[in-house]
N, C-alpha and C positions, 0 to 999 in steps of 0.2 A: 142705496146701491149705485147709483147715479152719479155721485160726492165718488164715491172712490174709485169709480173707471174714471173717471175726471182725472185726479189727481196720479194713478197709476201713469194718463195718458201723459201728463204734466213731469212725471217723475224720469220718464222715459224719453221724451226731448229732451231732458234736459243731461239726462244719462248721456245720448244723442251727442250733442254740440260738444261734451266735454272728452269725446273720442280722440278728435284730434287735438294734435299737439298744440299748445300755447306759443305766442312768438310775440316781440316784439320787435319792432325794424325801423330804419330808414332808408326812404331811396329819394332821389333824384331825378328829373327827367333827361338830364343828360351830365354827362362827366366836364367834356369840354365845352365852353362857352363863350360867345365873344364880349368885348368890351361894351359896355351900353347895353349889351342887350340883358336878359330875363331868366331866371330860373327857379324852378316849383319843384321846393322839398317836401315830402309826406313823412308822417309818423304815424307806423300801421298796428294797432294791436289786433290780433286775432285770436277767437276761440276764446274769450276770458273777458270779464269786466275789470275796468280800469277806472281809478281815478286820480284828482291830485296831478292832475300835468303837467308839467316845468318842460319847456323846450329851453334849447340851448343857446349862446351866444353868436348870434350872424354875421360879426364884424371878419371882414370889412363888408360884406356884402348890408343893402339897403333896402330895407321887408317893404315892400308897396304893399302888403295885402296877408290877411290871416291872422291868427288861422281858422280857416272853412274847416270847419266840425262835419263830419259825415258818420253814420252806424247804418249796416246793413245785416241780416240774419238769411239765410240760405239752408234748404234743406236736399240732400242728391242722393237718389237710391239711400235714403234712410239714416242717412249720415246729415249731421247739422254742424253747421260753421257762421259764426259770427265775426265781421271787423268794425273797427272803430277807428279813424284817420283825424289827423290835424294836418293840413296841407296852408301853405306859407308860397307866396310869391315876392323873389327876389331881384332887387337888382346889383348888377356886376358892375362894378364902376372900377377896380385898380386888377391890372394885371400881374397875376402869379397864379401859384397854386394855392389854396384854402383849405382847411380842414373844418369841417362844421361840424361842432362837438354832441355829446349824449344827450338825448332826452331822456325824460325821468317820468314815473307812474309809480302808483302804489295800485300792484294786483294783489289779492287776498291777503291784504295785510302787512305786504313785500315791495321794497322797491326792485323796480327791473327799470335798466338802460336799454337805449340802443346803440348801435355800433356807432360812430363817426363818420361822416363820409367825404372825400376827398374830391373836389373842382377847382379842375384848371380853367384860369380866364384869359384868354390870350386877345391879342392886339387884333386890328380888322387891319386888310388889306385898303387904303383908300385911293390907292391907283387904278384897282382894278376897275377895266372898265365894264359897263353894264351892255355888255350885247346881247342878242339874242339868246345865242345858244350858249350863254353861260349864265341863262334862268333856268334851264332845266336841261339834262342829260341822265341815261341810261346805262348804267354800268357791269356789268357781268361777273357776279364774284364768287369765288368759289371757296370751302372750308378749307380744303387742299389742294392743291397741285400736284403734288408726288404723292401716289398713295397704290398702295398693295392690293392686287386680287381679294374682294372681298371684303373689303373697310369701306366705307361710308363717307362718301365728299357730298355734303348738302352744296348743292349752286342756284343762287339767286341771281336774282335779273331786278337790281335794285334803282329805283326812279328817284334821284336828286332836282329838287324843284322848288326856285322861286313864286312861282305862280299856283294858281287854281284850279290842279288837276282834276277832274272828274269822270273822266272815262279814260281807257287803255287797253289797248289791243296789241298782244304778240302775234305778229303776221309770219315770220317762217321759222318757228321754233326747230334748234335740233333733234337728227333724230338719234342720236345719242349712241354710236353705232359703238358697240363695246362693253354696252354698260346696259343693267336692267335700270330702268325708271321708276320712280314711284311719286306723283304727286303728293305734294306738302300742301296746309293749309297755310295762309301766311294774316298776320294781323292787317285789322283795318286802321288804325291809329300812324299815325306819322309818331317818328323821332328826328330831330335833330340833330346836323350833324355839320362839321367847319371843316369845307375844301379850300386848303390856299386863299385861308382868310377870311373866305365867304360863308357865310351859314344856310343850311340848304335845306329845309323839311326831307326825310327819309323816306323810304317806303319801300318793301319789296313786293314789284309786280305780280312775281310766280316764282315758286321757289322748291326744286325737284331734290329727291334723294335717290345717289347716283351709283350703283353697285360694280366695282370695273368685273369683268368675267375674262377676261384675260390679259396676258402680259402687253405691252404696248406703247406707243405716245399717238396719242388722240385729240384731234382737232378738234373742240366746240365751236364751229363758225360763227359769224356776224349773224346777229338779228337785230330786224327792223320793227320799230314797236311805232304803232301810232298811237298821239297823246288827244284827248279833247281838253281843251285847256278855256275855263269859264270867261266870256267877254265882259261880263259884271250887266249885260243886259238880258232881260226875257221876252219868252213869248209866249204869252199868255202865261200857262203856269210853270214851263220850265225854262230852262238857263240856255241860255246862246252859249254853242259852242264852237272851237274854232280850231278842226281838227289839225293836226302835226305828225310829222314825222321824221324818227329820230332813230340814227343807227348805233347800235350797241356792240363797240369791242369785241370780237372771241376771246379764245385762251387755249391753252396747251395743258393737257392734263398728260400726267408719263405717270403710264403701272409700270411698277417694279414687280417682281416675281417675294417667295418668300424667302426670309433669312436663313442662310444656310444652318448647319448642325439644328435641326428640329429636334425636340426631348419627344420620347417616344411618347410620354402621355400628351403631346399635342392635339387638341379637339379637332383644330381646323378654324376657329373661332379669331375672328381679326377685329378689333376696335377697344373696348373698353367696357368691361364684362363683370357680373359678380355671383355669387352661386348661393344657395342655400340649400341643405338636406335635411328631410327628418324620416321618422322611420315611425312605423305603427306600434310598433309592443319593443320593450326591452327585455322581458322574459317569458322565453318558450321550451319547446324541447326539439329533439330530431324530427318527429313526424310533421312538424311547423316549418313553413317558410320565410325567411326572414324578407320584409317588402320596404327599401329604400327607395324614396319620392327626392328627386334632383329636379331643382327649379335654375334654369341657367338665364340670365338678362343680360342683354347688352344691345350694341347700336352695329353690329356689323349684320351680312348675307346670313341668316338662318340658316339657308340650305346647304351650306359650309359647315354648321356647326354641327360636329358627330358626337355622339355620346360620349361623353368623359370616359375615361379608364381611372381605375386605382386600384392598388394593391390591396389584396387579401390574406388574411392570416392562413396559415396549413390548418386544414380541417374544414376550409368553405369552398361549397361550388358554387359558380357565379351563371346562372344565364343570360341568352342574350336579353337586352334592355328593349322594351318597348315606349315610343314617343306617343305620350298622353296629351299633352296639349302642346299647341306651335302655334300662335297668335301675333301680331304686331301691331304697335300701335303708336298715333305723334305725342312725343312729350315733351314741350317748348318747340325746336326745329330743327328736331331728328325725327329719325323712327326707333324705336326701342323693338324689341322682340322678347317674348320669354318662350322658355323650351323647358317644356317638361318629361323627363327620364322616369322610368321605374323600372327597378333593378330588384331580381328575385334571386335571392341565396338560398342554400341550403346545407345545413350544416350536418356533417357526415358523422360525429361524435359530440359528448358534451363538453362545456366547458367555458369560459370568460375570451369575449373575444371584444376586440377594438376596432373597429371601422374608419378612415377619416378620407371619407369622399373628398376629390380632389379635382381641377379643371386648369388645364394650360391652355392659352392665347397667344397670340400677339398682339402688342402693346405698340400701336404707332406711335404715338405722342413720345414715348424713351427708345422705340425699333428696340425691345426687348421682349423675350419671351415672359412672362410673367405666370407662376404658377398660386392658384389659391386655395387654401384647404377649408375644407366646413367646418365645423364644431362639430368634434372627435362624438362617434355614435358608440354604447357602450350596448352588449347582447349579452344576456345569461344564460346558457344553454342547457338544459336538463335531459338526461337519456328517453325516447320518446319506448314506445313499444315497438314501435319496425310498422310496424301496420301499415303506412299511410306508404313506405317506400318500398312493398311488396307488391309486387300485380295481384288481381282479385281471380284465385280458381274455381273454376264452375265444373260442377262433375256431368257429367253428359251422358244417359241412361241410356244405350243402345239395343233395341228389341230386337229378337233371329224372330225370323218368319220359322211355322213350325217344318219337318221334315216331311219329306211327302214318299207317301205309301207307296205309289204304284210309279213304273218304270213305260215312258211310252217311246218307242222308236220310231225314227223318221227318214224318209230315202233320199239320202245327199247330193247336191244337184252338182254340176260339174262346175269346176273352178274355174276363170275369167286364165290367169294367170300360168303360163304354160298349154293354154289352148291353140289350134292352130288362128282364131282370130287374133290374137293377141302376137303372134309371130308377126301376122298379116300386116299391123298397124306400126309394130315398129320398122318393117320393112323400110315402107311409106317415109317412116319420116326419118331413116338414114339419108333417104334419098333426096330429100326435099331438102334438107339443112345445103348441101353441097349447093346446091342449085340458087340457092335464096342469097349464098357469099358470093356468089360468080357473080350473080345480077346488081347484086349492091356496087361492086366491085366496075361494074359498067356503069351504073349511074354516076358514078361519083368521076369517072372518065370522059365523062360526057357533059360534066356541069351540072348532071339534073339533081345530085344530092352532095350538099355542100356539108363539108366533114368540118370546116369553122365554124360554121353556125349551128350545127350540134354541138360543139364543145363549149361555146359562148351559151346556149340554151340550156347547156347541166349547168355551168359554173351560176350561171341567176340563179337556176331552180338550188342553188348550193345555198348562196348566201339566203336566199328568203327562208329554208328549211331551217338552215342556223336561226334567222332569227325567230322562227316558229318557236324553235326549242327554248331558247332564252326567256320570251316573252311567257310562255308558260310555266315556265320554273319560277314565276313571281306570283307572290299571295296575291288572289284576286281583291281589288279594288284600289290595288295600288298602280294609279293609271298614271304619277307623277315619275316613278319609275320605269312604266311603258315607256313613256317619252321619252325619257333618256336612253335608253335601250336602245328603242331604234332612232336617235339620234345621234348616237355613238356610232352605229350599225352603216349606216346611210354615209357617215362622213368616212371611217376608215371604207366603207367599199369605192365611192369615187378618189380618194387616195389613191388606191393601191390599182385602180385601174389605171389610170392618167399620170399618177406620179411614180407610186413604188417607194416613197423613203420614208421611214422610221421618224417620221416627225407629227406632231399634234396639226393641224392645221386649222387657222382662223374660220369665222363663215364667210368674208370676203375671199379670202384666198381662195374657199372653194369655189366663189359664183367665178370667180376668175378661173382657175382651171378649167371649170368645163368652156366657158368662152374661148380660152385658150385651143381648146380642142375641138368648136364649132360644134357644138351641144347645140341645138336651136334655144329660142327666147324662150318659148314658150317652157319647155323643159324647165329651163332657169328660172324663169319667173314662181314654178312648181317649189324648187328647192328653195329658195328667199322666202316665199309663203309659208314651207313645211318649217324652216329656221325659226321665223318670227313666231309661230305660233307655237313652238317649241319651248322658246323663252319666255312667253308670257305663262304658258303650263306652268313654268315653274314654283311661280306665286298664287295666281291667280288658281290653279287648281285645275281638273278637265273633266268631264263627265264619261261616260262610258261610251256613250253613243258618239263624242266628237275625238274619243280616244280610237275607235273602229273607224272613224273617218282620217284619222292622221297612218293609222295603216293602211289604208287604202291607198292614202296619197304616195306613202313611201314605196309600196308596190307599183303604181303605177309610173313611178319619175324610175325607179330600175330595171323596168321594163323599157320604158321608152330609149332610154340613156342606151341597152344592150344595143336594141333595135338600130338606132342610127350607128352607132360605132360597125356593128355589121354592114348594114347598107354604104358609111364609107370604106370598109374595107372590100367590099364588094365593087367599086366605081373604083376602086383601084388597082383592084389587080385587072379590072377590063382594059385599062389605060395601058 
């Protein structure tokens, strides 16, 4: 019994490993290279044994080494993957470009190649002189430049160096006013790489993905990174180092808004996107629901992406879609995201219907709208009984109390209404209403009851009951839509206090207006807090308890904000 859980187990890695796909490759460790110097070609099979080797012809290039034979087997969440590598070090002696041709294996039988791959070897600068600070520099690079609400500019903070870096400190990162943030993981390995001659070990220090959130041109300013850079001496057991400091370029990043003529089935989706659908059953009848699962991926803001629309044939109702999973994740150095849709129909008669889930984006790389269709869903529809699309009736048995025998009378007391008490109290209070407008009428003569500041204390109690209403009209636990609610709420009311015009307004522009208008700091410092933590909600998620704390806080900056606008309009009409 023992022999065959063995062998079962054996049978099953080995099922395992052959999941993924087979490959065979070449790479490089760098494209460009300079003269004299070195370069290390790999030949990777993965997933598959291999044998029978032939690598290709290296002319002109000069093999100092190889090739280094490596095998490694890996097993991840249940999944098993195997490589096997020939790696070759070369030297570059004539300058041009090269192609270094196909290797060759026999897997199961077959020969498999790999691609060829192409190195430029270019000339070294030998005027250049060797100074300081062109051993190492700090550069700021970005995926984009120009790029759209909602598209994805990864920007690294990339370290070129001659020397022995070993430590690295960004001392005043931006704070990236525009844009949501999301740390990258970045490799620990150098590449190489040829500035104007010279060749520079690569590396990016810290490398962030940048979501813009509105339209704009936005400054990344300078940052100052300090290097610890190795003396080639120790003490005791670690390395002398000899700290530096080096300042790194900004840049100009400019959001564009979106392409005009938007196609109505537009998601809202910006970057580079792909979709998949599939559906539970192809044959049901009417009292069944038809349940389509849209899986949507790509590299732009999630919270842009709205559920796809697509046409239905006559005879389907659609309702609304429910978001199942919204995940993200790094894949090389982006962020990926997938979103998942489910979409329930119902088919009102029988009959052969066609499906073909569809999704429109924008396409930065062509600035084209691009629409993508799924693999066409086919449904057989059969007449159901009705049953399931009828409400369920309950007959409801209602018992009479029996009749009663005997008749008892009772002596009527006199009625409130029409008594002379009842004359007596409305008397009372004809008189008092008169009385109560005359006196109000004196206060308000008198300064002691101020008629602005009642009409400022409805107009708050206005907007905060508006937002009552709103916030309630949302399915409980959706506290990512809280936030925006009353962050919508919070920016059109100091708007429309301060300014009045029909325009979107940035969150600088607002901390500016109320400064403009002599808001105290403290106020200000409220609405910057309730901002930032508003846009971090949007990722990172909020809890319920620090969702009742961001109401708090919007309560109490519109309270305050009425308050002083009162008291300056009070210091001035005494003036």
């Amino acid at each position: 019994m023992k022999i065959i859980e063995s062998v079962i187990i054996v049978v099953l890695l080995t099922i395992c490993v052959s999941l993924d796909a087979q490959k065979f490759y070449a790479k490089s460790d760098v494209k460009k290279v300079l003269q004299g110097s070195y370069v290390k070609v790999e030949f990777v099979l993965e997933n598959a044994e291999g044998n029978s080797f032939s690598p290709p012809k290296f002319d002109p290039f000069r093999r100092i080494s190889g090739p280094a034979v490596s095998t490694s087997m890996s097993y991840t969440n249940g999944r098993g993957s195997s490589t096997q590598s020939y790696t070759y070090t070369l030297l570059a002696e004539k300058v041009g470009n090269y192609t270094i041709g196909s290797a060759s294996m026999i897997v199961d039988g077959k020969k498999v190649t790999s691609s060829p791959i192409v190195i430029q070897v270019v000339k070294g600068n030998p005027n250049k002189k060797q100074e300081t600070q062109e051993q190492y520099f700090v550069k700021i690079v970005a995926s984009d430049s120009t790029a759209y609400v909602g598209q994805q500019i990864v920007l690294n903070y990339m370290l070129y160096t001659k020397l022995d870096v070993r430590q690295y400190n960004v001392l005043n990162e931006s704070e990236y006013d525009g844009f949501f943030k999301q740390d990258l993981n970045v490799p620990r390995q150098y590449e190489r790489d040829i500035i104007n001659g010279v060749e520079y070990y690569v590396k990016p220090l810290k490398r962030v993905a940048l979501f813009p959130q509105r339209v704009g041109t936005y400054q990344i300013p300078d940052v100052n990174v300090t290097l610890g850079i190795s003396t080639g001496q120790r003490r005791g057991f670690f390395q002398t180092l000899d700290n530096r400091t080096v300042r790194a370029e900004g840049m100009t990043i400019t959001v564009a808004d979106m392409l005009p003529d938007q196609p109505e089935s537009f998601s809202g989706a910006v970057g580079n996107y792909s979709i998949q659908a599939v559906s539970n059953t192809r044959s049901l009848t009417t009292d069944d629901a038809i349940a389509i699962s849209m899986k949507v991926n790509g590299d732009g803001d999630p919270k842009y992406v709205n559920p796809p629309e697509f046409d239905l044939p006559e005879g389907l109702e659609l309702y609304d879609p429910n978001v199942v999973r919204d995940e993200s994740n790094q894949v090389g150095d982006r962020l990926r995201h997938t979103k998942e849709f489910e979409y329930l129909i119902v088919a009102q008669k029988s009959g052969r219907y066609f499906i073909t889930p569809e999704l429109t984006y924008l396409d930065p790389d062509s600035n084209k709208y691009i629409t993508l269709k799924a693999r066409r869903l086919n449904f057989n529809v059969r007449q159901g009984t009705g049953v399931a699309n009828k409400p369920i009736e309950v007959e409801e048995k209602i018992e009479l109390s029996p009749l009663a025998t005997k008749t008892r009378l009772r002596e009527s007391k006199p009625m409130f209404f029409g008594s002379s008490l009842y004359f007596l109290l409305l008397g009372l209070i004809a008189a008092i209403i008169p009385g109560l407008f005359f006196y109000r009428q004196k206060l308000v003569k008198s300064g002691a009851f101020d008629l602005d500041f009642q009409r400022k204390k409805k107009a708050r109690l206005q907007v905060l009951n508006q937002l009552d209403a709103e916030l309630k009209a949302l399915p409980p636990g959706e506290n990512k839509l809280r936030i925006e609610v009353m962050s919508t709420k919070l920016n059109a009311y100091i708007t429309q206090k301060f300014d009045n015009k029909e325009r979107q307004f940035t969150e600088q522009e607002i901390l500016t207006l109320l400064t403009e208008n002599t808001i105290d700091n403290g106020t200000i410092e409220k609405v910057e807090s309730f901002q930032n933590k508003a846009q971090m909600s949007i990722y990172a998620g909020m809890s319920d308890e620090n969702s009742q704390k961001m109401y708090d806080l919007i309560v109490d900056i519109i309270t305050a904000i009425d308050q002083q606008v009162i008291d300056q309009s009070a210091m001035g009409s005494k003036k």
